[in-house]
C-alpha distance (Angstrom), angle and dihedral (degrees) to the residues before:
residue distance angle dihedral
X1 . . .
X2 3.72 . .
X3 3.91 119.6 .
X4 3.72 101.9 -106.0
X5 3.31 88.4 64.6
X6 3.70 102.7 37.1
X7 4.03 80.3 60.4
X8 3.54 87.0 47.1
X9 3.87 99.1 51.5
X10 3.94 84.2 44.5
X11 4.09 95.5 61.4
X12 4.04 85.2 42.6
X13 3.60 85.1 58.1
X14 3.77 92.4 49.2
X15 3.35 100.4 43.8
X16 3.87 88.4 54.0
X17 3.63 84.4 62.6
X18 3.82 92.9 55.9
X19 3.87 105.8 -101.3
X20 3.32 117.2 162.8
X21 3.86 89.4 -167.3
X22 4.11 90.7 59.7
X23 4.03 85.1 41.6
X24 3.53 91.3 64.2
X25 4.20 94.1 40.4
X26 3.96 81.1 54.4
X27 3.35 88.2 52.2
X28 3.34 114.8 45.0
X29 3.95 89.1 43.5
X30 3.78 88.7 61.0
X31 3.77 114.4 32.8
X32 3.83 102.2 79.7
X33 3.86 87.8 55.9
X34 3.76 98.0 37.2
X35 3.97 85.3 47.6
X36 3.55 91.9 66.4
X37 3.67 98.6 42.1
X38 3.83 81.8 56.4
X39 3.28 90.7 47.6
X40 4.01 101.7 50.8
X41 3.84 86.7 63.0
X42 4.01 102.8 46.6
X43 3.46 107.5 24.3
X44 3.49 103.4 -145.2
X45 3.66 118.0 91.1
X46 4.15 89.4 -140.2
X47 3.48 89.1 62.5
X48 3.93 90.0 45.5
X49 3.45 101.9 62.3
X50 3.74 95.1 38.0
X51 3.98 83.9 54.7
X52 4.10 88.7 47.4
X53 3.55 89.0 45.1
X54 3.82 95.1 52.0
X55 4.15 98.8 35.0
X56 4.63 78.7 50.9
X57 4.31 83.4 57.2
X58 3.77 89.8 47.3
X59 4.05 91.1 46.3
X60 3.75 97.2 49.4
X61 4.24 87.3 40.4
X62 4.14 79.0 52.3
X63 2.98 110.7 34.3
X64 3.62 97.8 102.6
X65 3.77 89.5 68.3
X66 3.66 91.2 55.3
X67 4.02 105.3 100.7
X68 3.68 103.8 168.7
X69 3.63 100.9 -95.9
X70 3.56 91.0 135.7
X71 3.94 131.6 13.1
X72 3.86 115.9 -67.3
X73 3.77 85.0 -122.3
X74 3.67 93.8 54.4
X75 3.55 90.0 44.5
X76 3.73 91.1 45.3
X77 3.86 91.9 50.0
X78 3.85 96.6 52.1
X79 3.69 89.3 62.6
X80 3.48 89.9 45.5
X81 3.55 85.5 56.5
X82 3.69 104.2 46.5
X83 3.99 92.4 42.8
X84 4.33 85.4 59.5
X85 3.53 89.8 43.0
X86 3.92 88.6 56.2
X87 3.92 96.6 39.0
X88 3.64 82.5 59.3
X89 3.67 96.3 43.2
X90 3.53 80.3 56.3
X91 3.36 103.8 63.8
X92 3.71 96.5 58.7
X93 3.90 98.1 -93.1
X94 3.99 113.3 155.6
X95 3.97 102.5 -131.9
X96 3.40 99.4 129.0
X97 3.21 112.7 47.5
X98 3.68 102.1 85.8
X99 3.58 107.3 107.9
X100 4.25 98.9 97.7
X101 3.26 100.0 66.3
X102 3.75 117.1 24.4
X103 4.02 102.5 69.8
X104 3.69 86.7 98.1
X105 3.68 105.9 47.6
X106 4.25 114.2 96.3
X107 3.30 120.5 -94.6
X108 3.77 100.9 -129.1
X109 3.88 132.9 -152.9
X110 3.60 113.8 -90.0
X111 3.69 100.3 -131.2
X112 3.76 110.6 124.2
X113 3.19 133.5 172.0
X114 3.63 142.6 172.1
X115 3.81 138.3 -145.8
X116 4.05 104.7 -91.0
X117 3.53 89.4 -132.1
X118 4.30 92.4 61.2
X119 3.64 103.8 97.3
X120 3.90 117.5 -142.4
X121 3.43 93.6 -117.1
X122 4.12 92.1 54.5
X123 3.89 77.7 48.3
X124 3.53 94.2 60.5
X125 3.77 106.6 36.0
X126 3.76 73.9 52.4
X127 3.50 95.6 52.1
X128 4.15 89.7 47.4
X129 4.21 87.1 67.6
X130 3.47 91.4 61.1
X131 3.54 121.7 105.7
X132 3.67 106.4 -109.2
X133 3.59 112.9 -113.0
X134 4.18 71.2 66.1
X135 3.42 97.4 40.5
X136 4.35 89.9 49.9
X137 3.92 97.0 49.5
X138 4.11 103.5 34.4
X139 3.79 84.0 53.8
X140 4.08 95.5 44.6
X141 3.96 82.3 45.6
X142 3.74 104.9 40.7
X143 3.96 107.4 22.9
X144 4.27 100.1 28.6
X145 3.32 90.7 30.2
X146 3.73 100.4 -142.7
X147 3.98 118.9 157.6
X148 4.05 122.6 -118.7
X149 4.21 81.5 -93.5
X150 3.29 93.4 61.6
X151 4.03 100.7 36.4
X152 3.80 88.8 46.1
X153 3.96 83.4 61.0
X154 3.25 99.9 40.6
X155 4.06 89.5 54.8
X156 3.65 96.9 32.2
X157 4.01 90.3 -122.9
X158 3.91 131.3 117.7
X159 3.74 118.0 -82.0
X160 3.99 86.0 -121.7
X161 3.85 86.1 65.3
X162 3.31 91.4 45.0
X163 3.73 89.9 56.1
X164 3.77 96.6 43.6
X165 4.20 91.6 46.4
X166 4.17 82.4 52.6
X167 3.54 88.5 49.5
X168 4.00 99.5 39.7
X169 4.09 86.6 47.4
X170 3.64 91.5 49.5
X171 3.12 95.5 57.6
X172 3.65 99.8 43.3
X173 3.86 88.9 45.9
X174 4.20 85.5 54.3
X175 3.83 88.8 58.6
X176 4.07 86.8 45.0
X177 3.90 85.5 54.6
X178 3.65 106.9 42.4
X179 4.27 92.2 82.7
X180 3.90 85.0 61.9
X181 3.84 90.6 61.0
X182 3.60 96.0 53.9
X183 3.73 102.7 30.6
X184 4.52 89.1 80.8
């Protein structure tokens, strides 16, 4: 194991132990990044930290379930996650209802690319225009990095919906771009 996380494992194990000292190491290691995870999924930067702030609650309630079976910042980020997906679940947003009708749309290959020229953040203001069931799973796919296993869990819907909202948002997210590769 490398140092970083040797020190990282190390606060874990303090915090565990109810420190508020290691607490607030945990903390302040994380909360820039887990900020703009936050962020990515409800676009105001109020929201964000309130998100952060909840989702760092839930990982200090849970933390003694945590057992290193993936990095503390992974761990730390799927909570992150989840809590923005239910803040926006929360405020009446239809992402998860998509299970009715998408059994018979294609599952298509996940090979995507974009035009070189697209910058990422023309991809993601982009992405932000998107309805939101779009806007949820392209950025779980393409920017967390989760598979359609995962994102179907995550949303409680079937992995072919997953697949078909990917494919659906890519394709609506290629229309978004195409004024970036004539506007040079």
């Amino acid at each position: 194991m490398d140092p970083i996380t040797i020190k990282h494992l190390s606060i874990v194990k303090q915090c565990k132990n109810n420190s508020a000292k290691a607490q607030m190491q945990l903390y302040d290691l994380y909360c820039n990044a887990m900020f703009n995870v936050a962020l990515r999924y409800v676009q105001n930067s109020q929201d964000a930290e309130d998100v952060m702030q909840d989702a760092f609650v839930k990982v200090f309630k849970k933390l003694h379930m945590y057992h290193g079976e993936v990095s503390v910042g992974a761990w730390i980020k799927k909570i992150v996650i989840n809590q923005s997906i239910d803040y926006l679940k929360k405020k009446s947003l239809n992402i998860v209802q998509l299970d009715a009708y998408e059994n018979t749309i294609p599952v298509v290959d996940d090979n995507w690319d974009v035009a070189p020229e697209i910058s990422k953040e023309q991809i993601v203001t982009s992405l932000y225009k998107l309805k939101e069931k779009y806007m949820i799973i392209l950025s779980l796919y393409l920017f967390e990095g989760y598979d359609h296993k995962e994102i179907s869990e995550i949303l409680s819907i079937s992995e072919v919906s997953s697949r078909s909202q990917l494919h659906r948002g890519k394709k609506q997210l290629k229309i978004l771009l195409k004024p970036y590769l004539y506007a040079k």
